[in-house]
N, CA, C and O atoms as a DFTB+ gen file, in Angstrom:
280 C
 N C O
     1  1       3.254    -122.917      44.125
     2  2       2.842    -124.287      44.398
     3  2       3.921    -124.978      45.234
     4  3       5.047    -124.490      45.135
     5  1       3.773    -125.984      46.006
     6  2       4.613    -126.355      47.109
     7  2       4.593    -127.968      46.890
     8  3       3.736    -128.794      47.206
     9  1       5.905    -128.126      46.204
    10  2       6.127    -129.782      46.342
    11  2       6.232    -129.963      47.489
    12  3       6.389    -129.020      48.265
    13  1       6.162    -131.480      47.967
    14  2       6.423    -132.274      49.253
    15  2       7.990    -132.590      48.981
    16  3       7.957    -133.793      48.723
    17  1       8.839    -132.333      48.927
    18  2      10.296    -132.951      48.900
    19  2      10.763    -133.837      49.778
    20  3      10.424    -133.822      50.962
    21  1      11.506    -134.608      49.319
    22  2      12.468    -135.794      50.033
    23  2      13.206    -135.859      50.485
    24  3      13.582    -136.619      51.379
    25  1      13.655    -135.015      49.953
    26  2      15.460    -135.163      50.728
    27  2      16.065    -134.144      50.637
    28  3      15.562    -133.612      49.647
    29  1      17.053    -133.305      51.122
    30  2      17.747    -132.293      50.916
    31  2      18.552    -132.357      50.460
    32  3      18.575    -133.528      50.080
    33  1      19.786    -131.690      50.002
    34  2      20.914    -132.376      49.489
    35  2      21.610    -131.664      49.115
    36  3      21.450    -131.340      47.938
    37  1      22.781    -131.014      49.906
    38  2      23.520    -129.640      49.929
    39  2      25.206    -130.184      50.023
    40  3      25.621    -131.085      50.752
    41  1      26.046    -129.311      49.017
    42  2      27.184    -129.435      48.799
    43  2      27.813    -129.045      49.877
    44  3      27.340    -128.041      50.408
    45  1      28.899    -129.608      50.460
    46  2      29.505    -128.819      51.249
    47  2      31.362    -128.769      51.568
    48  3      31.762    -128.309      50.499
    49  1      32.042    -128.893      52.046
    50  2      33.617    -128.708      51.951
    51  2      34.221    -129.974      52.167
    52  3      33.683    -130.922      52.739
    53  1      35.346    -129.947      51.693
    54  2      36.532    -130.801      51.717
    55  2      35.661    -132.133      51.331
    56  3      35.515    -132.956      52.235
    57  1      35.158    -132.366      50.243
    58  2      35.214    -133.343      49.167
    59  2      33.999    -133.962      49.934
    60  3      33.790    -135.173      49.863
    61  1      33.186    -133.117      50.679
    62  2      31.902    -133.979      51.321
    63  2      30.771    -133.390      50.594
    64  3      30.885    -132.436      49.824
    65  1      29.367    -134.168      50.946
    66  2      28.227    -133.573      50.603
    67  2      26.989    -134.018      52.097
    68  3      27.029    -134.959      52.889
    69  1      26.280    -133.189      52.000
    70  2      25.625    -133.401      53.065
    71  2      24.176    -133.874      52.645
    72  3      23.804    -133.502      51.532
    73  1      23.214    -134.736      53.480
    74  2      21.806    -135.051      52.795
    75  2      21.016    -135.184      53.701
    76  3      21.515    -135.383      54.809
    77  1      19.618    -135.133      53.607
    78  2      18.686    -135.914      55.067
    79  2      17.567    -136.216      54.341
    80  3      16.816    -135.372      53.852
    81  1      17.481    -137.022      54.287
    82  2      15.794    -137.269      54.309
    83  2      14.790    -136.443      55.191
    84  3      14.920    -136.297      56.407
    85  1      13.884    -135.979      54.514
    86  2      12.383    -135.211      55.212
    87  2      11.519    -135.619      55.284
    88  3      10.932    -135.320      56.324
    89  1      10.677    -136.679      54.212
    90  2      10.003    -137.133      54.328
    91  2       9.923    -138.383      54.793
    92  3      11.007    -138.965      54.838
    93  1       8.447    -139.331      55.360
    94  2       8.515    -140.790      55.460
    95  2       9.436    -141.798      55.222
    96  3      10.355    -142.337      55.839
    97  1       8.736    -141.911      53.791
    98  2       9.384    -142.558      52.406
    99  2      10.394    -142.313      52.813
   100  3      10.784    -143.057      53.713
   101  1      11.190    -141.333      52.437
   102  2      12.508    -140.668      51.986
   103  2      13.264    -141.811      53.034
   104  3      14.001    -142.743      52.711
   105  1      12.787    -141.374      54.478
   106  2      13.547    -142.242      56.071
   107  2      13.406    -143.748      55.454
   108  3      14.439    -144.379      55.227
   109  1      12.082    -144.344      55.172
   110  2      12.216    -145.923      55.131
   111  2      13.109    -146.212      53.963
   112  3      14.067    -146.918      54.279
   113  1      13.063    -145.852      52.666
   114  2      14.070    -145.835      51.554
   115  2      15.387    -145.548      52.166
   116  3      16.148    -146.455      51.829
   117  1      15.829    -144.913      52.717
   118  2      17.043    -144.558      53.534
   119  2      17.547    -145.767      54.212
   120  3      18.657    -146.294      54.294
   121  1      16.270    -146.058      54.712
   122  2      17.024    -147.197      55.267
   123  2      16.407    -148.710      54.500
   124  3      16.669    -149.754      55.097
   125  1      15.919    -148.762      53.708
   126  2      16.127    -150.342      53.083
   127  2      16.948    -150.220      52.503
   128  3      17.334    -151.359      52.240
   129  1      17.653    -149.435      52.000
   130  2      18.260    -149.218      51.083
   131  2      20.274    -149.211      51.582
   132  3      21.318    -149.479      50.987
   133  1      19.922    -148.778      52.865
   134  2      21.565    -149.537      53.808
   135  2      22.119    -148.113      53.080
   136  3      22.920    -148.180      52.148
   137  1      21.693    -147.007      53.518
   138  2      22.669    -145.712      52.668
   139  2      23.388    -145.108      53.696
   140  3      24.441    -144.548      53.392
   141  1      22.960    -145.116      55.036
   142  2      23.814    -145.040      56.427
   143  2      25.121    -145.538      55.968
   144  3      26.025    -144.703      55.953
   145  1      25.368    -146.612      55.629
   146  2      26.929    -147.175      55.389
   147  2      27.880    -146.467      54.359
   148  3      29.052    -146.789      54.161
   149  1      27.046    -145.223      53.593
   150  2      27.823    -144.723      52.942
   151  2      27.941    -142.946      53.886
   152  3      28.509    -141.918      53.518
   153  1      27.177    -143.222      55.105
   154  2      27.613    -141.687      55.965
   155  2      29.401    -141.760      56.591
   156  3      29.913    -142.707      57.189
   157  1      29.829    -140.898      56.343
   158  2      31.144    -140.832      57.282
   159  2      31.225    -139.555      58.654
   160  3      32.207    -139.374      59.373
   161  1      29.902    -138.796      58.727
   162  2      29.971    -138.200      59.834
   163  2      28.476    -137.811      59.323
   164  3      27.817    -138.048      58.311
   165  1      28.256    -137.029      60.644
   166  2      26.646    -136.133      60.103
   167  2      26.660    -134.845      61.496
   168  3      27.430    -134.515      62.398
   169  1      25.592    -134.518      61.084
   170  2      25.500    -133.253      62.612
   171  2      24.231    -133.292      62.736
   172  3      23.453    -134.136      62.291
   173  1      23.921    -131.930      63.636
   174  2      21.926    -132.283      64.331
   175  2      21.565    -133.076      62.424
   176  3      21.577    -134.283      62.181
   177  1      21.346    -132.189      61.605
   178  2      20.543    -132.138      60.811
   179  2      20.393    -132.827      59.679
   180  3      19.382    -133.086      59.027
   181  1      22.216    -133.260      59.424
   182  2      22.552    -133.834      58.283
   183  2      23.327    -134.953      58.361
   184  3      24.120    -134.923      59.302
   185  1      23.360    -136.017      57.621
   186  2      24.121    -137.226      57.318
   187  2      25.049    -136.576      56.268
   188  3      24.550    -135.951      55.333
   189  1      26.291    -136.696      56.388
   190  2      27.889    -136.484      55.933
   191  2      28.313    -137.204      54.962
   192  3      28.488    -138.301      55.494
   193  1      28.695    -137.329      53.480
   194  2      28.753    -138.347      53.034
   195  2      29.640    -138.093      51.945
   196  3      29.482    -136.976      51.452
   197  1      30.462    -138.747      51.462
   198  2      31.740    -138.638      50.360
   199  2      31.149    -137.568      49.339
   200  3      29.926    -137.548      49.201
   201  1      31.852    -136.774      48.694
   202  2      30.944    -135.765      46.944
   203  2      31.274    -137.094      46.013
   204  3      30.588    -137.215      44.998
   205  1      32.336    -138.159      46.304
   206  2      32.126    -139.137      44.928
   207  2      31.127    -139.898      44.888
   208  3      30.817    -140.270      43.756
   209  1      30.160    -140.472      46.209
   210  2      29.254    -141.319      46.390
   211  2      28.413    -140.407      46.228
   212  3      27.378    -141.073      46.232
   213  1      27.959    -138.880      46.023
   214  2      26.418    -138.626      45.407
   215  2      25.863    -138.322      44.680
   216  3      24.671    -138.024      44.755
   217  1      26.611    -138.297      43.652
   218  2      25.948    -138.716      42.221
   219  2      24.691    -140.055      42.262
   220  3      23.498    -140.199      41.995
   221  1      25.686    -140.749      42.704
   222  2      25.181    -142.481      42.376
   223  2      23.983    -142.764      43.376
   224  3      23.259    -143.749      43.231
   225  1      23.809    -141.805      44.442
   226  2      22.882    -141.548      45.509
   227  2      21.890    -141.076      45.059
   228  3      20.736    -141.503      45.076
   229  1      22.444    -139.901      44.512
   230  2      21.084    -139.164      43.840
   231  2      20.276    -139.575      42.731
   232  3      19.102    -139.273      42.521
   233  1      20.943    -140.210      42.126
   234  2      20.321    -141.227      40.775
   235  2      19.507    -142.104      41.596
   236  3      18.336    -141.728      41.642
   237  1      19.851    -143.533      42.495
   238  2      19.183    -144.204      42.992
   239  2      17.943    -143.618      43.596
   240  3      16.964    -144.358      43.495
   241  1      17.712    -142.309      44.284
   242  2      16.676    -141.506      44.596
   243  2      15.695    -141.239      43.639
   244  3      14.534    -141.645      43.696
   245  1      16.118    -140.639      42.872
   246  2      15.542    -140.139      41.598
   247  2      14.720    -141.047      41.159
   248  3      13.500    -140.925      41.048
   249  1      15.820    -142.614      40.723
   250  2      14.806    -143.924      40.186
   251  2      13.707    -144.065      40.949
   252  3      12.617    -144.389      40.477
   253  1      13.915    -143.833      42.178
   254  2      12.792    -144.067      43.074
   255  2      11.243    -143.539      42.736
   256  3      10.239    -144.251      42.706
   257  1      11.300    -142.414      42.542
   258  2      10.573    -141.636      42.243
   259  2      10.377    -140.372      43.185
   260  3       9.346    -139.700      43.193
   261  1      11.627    -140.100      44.077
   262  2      11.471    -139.167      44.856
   263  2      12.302    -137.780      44.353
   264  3      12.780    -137.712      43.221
   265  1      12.429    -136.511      45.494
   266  2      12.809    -135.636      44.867
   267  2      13.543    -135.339      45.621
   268  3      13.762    -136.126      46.541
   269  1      14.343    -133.900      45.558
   270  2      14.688    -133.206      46.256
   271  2      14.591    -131.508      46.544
   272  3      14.600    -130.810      45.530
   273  1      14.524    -131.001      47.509
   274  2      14.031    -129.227      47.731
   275  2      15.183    -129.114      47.084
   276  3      16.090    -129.942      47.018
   277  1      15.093    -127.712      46.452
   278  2      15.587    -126.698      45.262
   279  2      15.903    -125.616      46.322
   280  3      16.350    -124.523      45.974
């Protein structure tokens, strides 16, 4: 069975984590939500973002009611 997922959301080096939104939602929540201000770099695919700020990211997602690919 094939969820629709939201967001991606992959660990990555030197104390960063990486994320993107995939879906709609995911983009407009992204951005009412002013979460750009917590990117400190990104590349083609991904927005760059502190490992201490995504916890508190991923919770706010979650409340949302969105998900993320596994």
């Amino acid at each position: 069975m094939m969820v629709n997922a939201d967001f991606v959301y992959t660990s990555a080096n030197n104390g960063t984590c990486m994320i993107r939104p995939v879906s709609a939602r995911a983009e407009t929540f992204w951005k009412e939500n002013n979460f750009i201000s917590k990117v400190i770099d990104n590349t083609e695919d991904y927005y760059i973002i502190k490992a201490v700020d995504g916890p508190n990211l991923c919770q706010k997602i979650r409340e949302s009611g969105m998900n993320f690919t596994s």
